[in-house]
N, C-alpha and C positions, 0 to 999 in steps of 0.2 A: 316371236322368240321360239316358239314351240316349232313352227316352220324350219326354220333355221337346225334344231337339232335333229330333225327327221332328217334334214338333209343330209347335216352330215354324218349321224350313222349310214346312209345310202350309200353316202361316197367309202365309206370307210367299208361297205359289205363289196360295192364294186371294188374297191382297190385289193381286197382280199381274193378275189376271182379273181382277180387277174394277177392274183401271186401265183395261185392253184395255176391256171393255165399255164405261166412259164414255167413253174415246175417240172408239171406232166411232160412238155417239149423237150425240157434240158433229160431229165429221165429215159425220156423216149430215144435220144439221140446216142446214148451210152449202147455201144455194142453189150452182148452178152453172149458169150459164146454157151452154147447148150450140150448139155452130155447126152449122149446118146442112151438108150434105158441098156440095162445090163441083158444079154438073152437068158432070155426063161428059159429055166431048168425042168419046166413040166413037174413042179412041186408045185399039190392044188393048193395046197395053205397060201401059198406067193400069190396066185392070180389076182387076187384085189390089187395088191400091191404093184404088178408089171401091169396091169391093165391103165392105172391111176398116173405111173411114172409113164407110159406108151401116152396115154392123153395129154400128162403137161409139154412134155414134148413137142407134139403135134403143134399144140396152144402155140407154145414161145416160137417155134418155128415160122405157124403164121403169123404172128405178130411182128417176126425180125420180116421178112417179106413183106408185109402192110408197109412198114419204117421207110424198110427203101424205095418201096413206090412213091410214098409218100416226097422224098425226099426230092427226087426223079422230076 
C-alpha cells in the first residue's frame, strides 16, 4: 500500500513537470515585441537606469533570436 502511494505522488510530481514544460513552450512561443531603451540624456542620476533598460533589452533580444532558432 505504502508502495502504491509513493507512486502515485511520483506520477503526480511528473505530471506537474510536464505542465511546467508546456507552459514554458506555449510562453515561449508568444512574440513580444521589445521597446527600444529611450537615448540617454547624459543625466548621471539616469545611468543605472539606461544601463539596466540597455541590458533587458539585449536579454529579450537574444532570447526572441534563441526562439526562432529554436523553432527553425
Amino acid at each position: 500500500m505504502e508502495q502504491v502511494v509513493r507512486l502515485q505522488k511520483q506520477i503526480a510530481a511528473l505530471q506537474a513537470q510536464l505542465t511546467a514544460i508546456q507552459v514554458e513552450k506555449e510562453v515561449a512561443a508568444i512574440s513580444i515585441e521589445v521597446a527600444r531603451p529611450q537615448v540617454f540624456d547624459r543625466t548621471s542620476s539616469k545611468v543605472l537606469r539606461f544601463v539596466m533598460a540597455c541590458r533587458l533589452y539585449i536579454r529579450m533580444k537574444m532570447r526572441e533570436v534563441g526562439v526562432e532558432e529554436q523553432i527553425q
